[in-house]
One Martini backbone bead per residue (centre of mass of N, CA, C, O) as a GRO file, in nm:
protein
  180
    1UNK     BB    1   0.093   0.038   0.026
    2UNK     BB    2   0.055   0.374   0.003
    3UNK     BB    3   0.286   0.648   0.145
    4UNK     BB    4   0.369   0.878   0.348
    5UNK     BB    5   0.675   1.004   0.399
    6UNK     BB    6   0.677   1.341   0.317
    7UNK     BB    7   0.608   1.654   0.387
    8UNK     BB    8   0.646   1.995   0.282
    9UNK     BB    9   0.623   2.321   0.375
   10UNK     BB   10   0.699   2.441   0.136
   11UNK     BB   11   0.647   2.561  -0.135
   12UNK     BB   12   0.629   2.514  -0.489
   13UNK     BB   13   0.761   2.695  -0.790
   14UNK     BB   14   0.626   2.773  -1.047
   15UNK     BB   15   0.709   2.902  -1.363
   16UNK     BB   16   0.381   3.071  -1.318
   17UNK     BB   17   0.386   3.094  -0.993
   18UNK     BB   18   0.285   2.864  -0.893
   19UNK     BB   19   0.154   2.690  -0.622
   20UNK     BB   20   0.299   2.381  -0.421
   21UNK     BB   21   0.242   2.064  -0.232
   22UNK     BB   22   0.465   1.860  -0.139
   23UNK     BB   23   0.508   1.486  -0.157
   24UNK     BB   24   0.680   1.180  -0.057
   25UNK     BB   25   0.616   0.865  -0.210
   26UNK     BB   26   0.550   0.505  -0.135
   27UNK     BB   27   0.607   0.155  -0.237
   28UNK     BB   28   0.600  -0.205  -0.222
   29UNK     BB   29   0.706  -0.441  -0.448
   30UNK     BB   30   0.677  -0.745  -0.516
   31UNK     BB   31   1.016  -0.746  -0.484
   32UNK     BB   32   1.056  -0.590  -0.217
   33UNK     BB   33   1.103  -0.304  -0.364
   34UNK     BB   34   1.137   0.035  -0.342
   35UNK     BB   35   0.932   0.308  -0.429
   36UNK     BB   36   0.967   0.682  -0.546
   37UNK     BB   37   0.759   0.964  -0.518
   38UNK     BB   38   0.619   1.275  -0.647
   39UNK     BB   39   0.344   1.494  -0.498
   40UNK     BB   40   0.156   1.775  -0.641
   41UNK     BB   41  -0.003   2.032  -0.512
   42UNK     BB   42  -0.246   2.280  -0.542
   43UNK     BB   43  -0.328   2.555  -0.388
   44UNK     BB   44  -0.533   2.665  -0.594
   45UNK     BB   45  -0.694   2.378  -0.699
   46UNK     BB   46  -0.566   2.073  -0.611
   47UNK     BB   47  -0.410   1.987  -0.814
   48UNK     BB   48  -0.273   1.618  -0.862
   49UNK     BB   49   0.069   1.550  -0.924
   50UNK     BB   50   0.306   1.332  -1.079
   51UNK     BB   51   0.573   1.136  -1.102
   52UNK     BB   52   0.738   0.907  -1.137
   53UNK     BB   53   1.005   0.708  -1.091
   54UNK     BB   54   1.274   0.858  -0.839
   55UNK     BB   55   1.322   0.557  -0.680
   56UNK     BB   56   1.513   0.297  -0.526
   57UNK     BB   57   1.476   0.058  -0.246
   58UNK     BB   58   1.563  -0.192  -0.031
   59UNK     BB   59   1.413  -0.009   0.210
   60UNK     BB   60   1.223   0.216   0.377
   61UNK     BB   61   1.481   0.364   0.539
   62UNK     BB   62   1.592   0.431   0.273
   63UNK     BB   63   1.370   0.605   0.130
   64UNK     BB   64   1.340   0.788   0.378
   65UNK     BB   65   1.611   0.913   0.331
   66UNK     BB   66   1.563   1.008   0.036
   67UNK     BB   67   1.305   1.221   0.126
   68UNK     BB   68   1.462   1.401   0.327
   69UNK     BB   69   1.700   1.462   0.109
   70UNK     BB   70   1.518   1.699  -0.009
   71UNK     BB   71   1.500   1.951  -0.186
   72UNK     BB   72   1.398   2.250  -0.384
   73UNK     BB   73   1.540   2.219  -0.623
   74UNK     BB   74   1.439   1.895  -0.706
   75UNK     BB   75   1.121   1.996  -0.652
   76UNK     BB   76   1.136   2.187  -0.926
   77UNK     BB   77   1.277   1.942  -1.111
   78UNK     BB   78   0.995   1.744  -1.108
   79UNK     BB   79   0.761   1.989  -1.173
   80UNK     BB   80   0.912   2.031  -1.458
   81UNK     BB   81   0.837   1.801  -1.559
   82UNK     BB   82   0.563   1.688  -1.551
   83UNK     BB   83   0.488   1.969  -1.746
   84UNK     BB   84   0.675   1.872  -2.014
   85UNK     BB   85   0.536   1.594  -2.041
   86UNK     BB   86   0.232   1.672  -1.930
   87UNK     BB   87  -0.086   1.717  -1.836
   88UNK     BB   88  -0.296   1.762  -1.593
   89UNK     BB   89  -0.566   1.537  -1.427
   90UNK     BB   90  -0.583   1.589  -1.141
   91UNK     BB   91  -0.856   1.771  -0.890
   92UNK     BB   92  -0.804   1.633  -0.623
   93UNK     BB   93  -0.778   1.638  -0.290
   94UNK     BB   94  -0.473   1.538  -0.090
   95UNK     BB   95  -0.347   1.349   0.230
   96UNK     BB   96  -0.266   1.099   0.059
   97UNK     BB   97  -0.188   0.914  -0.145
   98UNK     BB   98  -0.338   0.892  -0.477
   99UNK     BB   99  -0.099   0.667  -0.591
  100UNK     BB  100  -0.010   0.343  -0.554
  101UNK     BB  101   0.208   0.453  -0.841
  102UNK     BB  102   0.411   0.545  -1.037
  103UNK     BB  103   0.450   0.650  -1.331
  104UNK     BB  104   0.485   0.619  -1.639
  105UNK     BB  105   0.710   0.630  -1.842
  106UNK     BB  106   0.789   0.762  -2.148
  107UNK     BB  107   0.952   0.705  -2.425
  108UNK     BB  108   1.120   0.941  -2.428
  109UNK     BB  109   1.241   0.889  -2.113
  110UNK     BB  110   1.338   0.579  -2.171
  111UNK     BB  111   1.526   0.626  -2.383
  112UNK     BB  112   1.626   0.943  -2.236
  113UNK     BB  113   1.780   1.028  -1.987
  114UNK     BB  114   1.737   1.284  -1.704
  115UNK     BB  115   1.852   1.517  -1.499
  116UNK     BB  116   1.744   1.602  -1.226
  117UNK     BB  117   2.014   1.828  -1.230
  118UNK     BB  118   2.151   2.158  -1.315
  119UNK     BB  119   2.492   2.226  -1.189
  120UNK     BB  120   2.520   2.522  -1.325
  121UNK     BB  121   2.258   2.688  -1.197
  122UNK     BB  122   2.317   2.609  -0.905
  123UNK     BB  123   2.603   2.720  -0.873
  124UNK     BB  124   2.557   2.990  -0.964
  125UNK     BB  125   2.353   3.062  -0.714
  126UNK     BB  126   2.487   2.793  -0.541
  127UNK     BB  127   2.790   2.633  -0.417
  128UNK     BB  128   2.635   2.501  -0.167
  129UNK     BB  129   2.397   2.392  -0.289
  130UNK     BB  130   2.500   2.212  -0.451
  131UNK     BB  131   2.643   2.034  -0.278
  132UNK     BB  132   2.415   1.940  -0.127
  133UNK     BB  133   2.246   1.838  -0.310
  134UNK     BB  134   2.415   1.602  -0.392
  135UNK     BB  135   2.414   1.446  -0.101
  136UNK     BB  136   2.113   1.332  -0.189
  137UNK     BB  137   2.214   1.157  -0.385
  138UNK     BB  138   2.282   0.908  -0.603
  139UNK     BB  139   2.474   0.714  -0.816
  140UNK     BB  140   2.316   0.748  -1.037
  141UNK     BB  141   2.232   1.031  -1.085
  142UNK     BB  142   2.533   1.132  -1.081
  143UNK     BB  143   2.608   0.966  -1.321
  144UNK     BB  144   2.400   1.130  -1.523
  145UNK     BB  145   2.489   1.427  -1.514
  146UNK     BB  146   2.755   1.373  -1.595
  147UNK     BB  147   2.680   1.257  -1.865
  148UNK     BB  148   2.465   1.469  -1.949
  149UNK     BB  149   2.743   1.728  -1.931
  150UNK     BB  150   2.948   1.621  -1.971
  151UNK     BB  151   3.242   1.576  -1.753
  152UNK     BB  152   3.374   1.314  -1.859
  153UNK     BB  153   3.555   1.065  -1.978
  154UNK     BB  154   3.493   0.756  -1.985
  155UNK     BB  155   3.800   0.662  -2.047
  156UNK     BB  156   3.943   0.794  -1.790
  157UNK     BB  157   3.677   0.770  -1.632
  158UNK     BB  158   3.541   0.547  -1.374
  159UNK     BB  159   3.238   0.579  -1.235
  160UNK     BB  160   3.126   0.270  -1.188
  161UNK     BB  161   3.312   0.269  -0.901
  162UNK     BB  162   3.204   0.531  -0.752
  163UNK     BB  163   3.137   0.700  -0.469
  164UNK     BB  164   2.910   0.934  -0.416
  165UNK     BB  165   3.121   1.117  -0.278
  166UNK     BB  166   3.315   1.129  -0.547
  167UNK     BB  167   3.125   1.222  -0.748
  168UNK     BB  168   3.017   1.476  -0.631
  169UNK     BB  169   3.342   1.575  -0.659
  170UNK     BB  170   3.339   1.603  -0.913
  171UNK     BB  171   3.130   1.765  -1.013
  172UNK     BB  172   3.233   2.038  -0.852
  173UNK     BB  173   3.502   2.046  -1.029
  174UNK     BB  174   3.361   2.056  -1.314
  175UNK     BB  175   3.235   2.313  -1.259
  176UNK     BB  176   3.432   2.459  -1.175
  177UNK     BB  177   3.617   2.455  -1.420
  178UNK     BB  178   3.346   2.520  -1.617
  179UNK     BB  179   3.290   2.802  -1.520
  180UNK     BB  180   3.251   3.161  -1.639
   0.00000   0.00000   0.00000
């Protein structure tokens, strides 16, 4: 059965002004690992829109470490995929998940995955923002968003054998080094 992880109190603001309220649902799969997306409701209108899978983990207490440590960069760009991807079509408001699983990631999307967070965007406004943001992700994210910037040409360095916290610091080097 879905439930709510974490409820935010802050409001996030979508690209128009809209102001939305975040929560991280998960539910355990079939297969006994857990999943994770985010729901925000419309202050204004109620209607309720979701993430796909934003995480996959393999018990409750590790979902619910992933759900506390979103930041609020994470959840204006969960909120602006959303709206990126489809129109809203939920209009009722709901104070537990709304649904009992994430969306399904539509062709495009599991075609050519697209990294959480823009680093230099993050750097630019604050490179402690990023430094921040960096260390709630996961290594899968962090290497997605390396391959998504180019960040490294993946023949000199091995991402795929480094530690979150390595990822992080590649991360925040090659941001530094390539900020204008």
């Amino acid at each position: 059965m879905a439930q709510t992880l974490v409820q935010f109190d802050t409001p996030v603001v979508r690209a128009d002004g809209a102001l939305y309220r975040a929560c991280a649902c998960g539910h355990e799969r079939a297969d006994g690992l857990w999943e994770g997306w985010i729901e925000f409701t419309s202050e204004a209108t109620g209607e309720v829109v979701r993430t796909v899978r934003e995480t996959t983990q393999p018990n409750l207490t590790d979902l619910t470490y992933w759900a506390t440590g979103l930041g609020a960069v994470y959840l204006e760009g969960a909120l602006a995929r959303i709206f990126a991807a489809r129109k809203p079509v939920e209009t009722v408001p709901v104070s537990r998940p709304r649904y009992a699983r994430p969306a399904k990631p539509r062709e495009r999307q599991s075609a050519r995955h697209e990294a959480v967070l823009n680093p230099f965007t993050v750097y630019e406004k604050n490179p402690d923002v990023l430094a921040q943001e960096l260390t709630a992700l996961r290594a899968w994210h962090l290497r997605q968003i390396i391959r998504d910037y180019s960040l490294v040409d993946e023949s000199d360095v091995r991402i795929e054998s480094m530690s979150e916290p390595e990822l992080g610091s590649l991360i925040m080097q090659r941001v530094r080094a390539l900020h204008p």
